[in-house]
N, C-alpha and C positions, 0 to 999 in steps of 0.2 A: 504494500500500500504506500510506502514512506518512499520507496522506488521510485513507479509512476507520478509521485507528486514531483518528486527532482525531476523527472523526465517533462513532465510540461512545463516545467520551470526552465531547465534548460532550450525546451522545443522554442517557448515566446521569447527570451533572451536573444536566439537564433535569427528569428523572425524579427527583431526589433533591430536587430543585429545589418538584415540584409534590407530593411525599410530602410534604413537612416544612409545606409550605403549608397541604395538608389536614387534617395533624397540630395545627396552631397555628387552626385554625379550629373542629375538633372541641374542643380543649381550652378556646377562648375560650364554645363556645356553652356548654357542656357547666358551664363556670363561671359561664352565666347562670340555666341551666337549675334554676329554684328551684323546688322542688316544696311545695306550701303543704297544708294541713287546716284546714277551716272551724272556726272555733271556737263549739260549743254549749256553752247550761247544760244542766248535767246534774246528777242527784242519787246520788251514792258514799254508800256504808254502809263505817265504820269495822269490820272485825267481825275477833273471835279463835277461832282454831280450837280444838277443845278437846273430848276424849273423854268420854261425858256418859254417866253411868248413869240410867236411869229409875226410879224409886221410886214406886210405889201404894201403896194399901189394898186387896187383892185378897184374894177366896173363892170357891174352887175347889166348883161346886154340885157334889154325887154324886147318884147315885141305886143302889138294890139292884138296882135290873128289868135285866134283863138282853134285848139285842133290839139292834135298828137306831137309830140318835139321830138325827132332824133338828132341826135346827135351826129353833127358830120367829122368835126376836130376829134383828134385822140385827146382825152382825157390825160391832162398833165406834158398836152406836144405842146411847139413853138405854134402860133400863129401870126400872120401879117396882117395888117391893117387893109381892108377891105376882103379879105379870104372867107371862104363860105366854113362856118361852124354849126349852122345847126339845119333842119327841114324841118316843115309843121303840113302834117298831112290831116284829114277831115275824119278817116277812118283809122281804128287801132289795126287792123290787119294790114291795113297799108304800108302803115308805121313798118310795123315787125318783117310782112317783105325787106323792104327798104332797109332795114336794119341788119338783116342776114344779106340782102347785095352787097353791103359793102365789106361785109368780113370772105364771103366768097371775092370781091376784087381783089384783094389782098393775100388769097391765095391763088387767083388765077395771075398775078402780078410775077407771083414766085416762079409759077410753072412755067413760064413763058419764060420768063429768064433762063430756067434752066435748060428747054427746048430749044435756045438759042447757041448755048454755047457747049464750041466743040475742044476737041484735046486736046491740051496744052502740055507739052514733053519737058518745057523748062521750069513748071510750076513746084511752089517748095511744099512738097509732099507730109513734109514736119509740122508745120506751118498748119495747114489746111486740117489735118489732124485735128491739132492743138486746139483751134477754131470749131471743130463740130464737136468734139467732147465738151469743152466750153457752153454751148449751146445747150446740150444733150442736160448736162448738170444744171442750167440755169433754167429748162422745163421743170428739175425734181424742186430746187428751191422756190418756184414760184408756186408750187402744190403744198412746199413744206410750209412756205410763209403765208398759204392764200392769197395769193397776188393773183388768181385766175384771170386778169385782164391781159398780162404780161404772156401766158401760155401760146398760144395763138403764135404771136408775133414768133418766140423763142423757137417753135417748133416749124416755123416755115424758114426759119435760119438753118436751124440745123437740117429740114430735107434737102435747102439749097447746100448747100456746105459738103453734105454727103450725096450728095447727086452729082456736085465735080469733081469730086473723088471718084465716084464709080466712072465717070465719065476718061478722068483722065488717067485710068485703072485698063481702060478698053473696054470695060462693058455696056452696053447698049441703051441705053436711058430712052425714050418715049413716050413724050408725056403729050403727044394730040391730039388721043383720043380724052384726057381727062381736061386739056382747054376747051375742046371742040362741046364737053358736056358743060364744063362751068361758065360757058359763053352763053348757052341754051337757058343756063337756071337762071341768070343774072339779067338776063333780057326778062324772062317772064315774070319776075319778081319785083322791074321798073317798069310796068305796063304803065302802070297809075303814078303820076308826076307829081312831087309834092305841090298844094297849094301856093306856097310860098319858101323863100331859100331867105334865112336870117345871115348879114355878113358883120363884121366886126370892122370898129372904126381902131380899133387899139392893135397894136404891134405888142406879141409876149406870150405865156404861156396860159393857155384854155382851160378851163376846169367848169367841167358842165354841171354841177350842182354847188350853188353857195352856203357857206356854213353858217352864214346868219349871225358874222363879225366882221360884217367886213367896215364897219365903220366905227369902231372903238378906237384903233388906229391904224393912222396911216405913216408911209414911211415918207412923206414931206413935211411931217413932224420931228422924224427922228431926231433932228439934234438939239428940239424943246426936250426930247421925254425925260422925265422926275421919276422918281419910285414910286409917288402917289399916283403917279397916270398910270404906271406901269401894276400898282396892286390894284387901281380902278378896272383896269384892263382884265384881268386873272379874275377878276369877280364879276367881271359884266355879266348879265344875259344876253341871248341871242335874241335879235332881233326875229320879226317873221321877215318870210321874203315870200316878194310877191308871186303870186299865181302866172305875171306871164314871163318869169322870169327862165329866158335861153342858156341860163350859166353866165358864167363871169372871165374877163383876161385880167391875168396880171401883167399889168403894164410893165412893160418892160423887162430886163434878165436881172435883176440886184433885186435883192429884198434882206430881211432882217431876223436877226435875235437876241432878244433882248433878256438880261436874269439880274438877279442878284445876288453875289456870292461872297464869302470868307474875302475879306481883303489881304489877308498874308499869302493864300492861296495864288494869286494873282502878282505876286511879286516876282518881276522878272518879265513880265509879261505885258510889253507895249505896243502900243497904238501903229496899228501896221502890220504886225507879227502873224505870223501864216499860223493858224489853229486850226483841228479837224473836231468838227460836235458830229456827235454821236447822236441819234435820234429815235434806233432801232437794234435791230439782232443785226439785220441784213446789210452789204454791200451799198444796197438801195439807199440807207437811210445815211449813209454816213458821208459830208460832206467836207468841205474844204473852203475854210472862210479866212478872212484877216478880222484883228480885235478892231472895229472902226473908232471904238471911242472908249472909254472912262472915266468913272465918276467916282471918287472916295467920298463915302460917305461918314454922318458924324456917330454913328451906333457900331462901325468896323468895318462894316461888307461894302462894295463895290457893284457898281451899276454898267454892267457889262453888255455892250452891244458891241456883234460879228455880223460882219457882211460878206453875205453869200452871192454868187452868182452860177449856180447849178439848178437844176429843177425837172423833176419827172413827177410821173403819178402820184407815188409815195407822198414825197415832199410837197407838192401841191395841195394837199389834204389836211398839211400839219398845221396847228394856231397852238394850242397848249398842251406841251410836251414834255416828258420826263427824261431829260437826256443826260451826255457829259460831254464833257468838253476836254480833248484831249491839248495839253500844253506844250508836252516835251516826251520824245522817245529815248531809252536807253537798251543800247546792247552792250550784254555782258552775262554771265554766268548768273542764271536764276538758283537761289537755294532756299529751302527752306528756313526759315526764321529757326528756328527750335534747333537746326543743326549748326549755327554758329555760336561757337566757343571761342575762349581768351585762353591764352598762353600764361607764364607767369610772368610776363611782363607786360601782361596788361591786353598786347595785341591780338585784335581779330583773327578769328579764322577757322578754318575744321578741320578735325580730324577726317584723314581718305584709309583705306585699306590697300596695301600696295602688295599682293603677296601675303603673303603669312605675318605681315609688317602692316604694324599701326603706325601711323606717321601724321605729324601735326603741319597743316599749309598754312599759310597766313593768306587773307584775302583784305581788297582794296575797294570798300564798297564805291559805290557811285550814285547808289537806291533804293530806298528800303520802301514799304509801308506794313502794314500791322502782320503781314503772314510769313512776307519772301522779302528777300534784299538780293540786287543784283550788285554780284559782283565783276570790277575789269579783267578780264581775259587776260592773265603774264604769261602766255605760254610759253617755255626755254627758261623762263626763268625759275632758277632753283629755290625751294622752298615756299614756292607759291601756287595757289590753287591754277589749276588750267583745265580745257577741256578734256571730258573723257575720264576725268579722275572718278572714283570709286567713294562719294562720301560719306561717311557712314553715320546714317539716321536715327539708327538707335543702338545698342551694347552697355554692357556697363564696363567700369574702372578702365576709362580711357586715357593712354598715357603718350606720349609720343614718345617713339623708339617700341612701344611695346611689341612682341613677338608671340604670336597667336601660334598657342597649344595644336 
């Protein structure tokens, strides 16, 4: 009896024996176990966020006829002064004919192009590529973002694009028989002539439905605007707009943005200075303006107006927007915040794995914000972070020199 009690005594001792074992083995690898991030260069945009009101030159076109309106300008194109933007028919079917002839011209436009043209042996094959993939992507973004107006267009680019590719590939393209049918629907779809053709006396960019601001401000203001017009502006209502109203041009290619932001923020940043606001996810949204003016104000923040002179659909659309404003780009080694360490002299930098070899770089920031700091690229140079290094994110008792078990 007195046996068996030694024997489970020894058996848990045993066991307690090969627990603590496993324990101290887990803990030793588990302290080698350094997990590293490759270090690339990469390029960060300094940018401020900042509620932005849009300011034009807008004229709201009327007309008396009373009837169905299409639309003849693209929505967000250039127009000229005296060019046709809109139709007014008496009947909605007519309307809608009239409305599918003109997206049928637009692709009989294409075909014909492409029925026109024969092979060309010195054309850059690379090139031509690059261009229908292009395309091909900019159909999937326009579904990703909902830009369904933009599809249409994207997609007769890219069959033109890849139709002279098959073309100057040798293969046979003939597109006759699909002129010869979209010559047939287009004709019977303009039976009936609209009543009346609306033209425009303004030179600038079309946008066939107005957003019922367009007189809070205008940009032959701009260099009165105060931050009181400017929060008057942010709080307006929308006016109604009238029933005969054909859309609106913005007069002219320049128009405006106006915010209020951090005045330290803005330091460095003068009058003239090329800046890109941000408006959206997309390519579409993001444009390329100079700072036209500045205003310091006496509470700290700054009265910020950029002047633009780009414009599509998108941006045609926009008046109160949550964007940013990018200032200044940096390339250089992006790292994580949390993987930069101090040496015993104080100086920056992190620990890399080089080998079986922990080893401590020193880095030379240029730009941080709350997550990552990029650091300058030394590459050759000895003892300094460069690309491709191995940095190591997490491990414990990190030493330089140290040499892993």
């Amino acid at each position: 009896m007195k046996s068996d009690r030694v024997t489970r005594i020894l058996a848990g001792l045993l066991i307690a024996i090969v627990f603590v074992y496993i324990a101290i083995g887990i803990y030793r690898s588990s302290g080698n176990n350094y997990r590293t991030s490759t270090a690339y260069v990469q390029s960060v945009s300094e940018t401020i966020d900042a509620e932005m009101y849009i300011i034009r030159e807008e004229h709201i076109i009327t007309s008396d006829s009373s009837g169905v309106v299409v639309s003849i300008a693209k929505n967000g194109g250039k127009v000229s002064s005296g060019s046709d933007i809109a139709a007014i028919f008496k009947r909605e079917k007519d309307a809608e004919n009239y409305a599918k002839a003109l997206s049928l011209e637009k692709k009989l436009e294409t075909y014909r192009k492409i029925d026109s043209q024969v092979k060309l042996a010195n054309l850059d094959m690379e090139k031509l590529t690059g261009e229908t993939n292009r395309n091909f992507c900019a159909m999937l973004d326009s579904v990703y973002y909902n830009k369904f107006s933009d599809i249409t267009d994207n997609e007769l680019a890219f069959s033109e694009n890849y139709s002279r590719k098959s073309i100057s590939l040798g293969y046979d393209v003939d597109c006759t028989d699909k002129i010869i049918k979209l010559e047939k629907q287009i004709q019977k779809l303009t039976s009936v002539k609209p009543s009346k053709i609306i033209k425009t006396d303004y030179a600038g960019y079309y946008v066939s439905r107005p957003d019922g601001f367009e007189r809070v401000l205008s940009s032959d203001k701009i260099d009165e605007i105060t931050p009181e017009m400017l929060e008057k502006a942010f709080k307006a209502e929308k006016h109604k707009v009238s029933n005969n109203s054909m859309g609106k041009v913005i007069n002219g290619f320049e128009w405006y943005a106006a915010c209020i932001v951090p005045a330290d923020r803005m330091t460095g940043v003068e009058v003239g200075k090329k800046v890109r606001l941000m408006f959206g996810e997309s390519d579409a949204e993001i444009v390329d303006s100079r700072l036209y003016s500045k205003k310091m104000l006496d509470d700290g923040g700054t009265l910020a107006v950029f002047k633009c002179s780009f414009m599509n659909e998108e941006l045609s659309n926009l008046r109160k927007v949550s964007g940013k404003i990018v200032i200044r780009d940096y390339t250089g080694i992006k790292i994580r915040k949390d993987a930069v360490r101090f040496n015993d002299k104080n100086q920056p930098g992190v620990y890399i794995k080089e080998g079986n070899l922990i080893k401590f770089n020193r880095i030379e920031e240029i730009y941080s914000d709350d997550n990552f700091v990029v650091a300058e690229n030394k590459a050759g140079a000895a003892g300094w972070l460069a690309q491709y290094d191995e940095i190591v994110v997490s491990g414990k008792e990190l030493t330089d020199g140290k040499v892993i078990e």
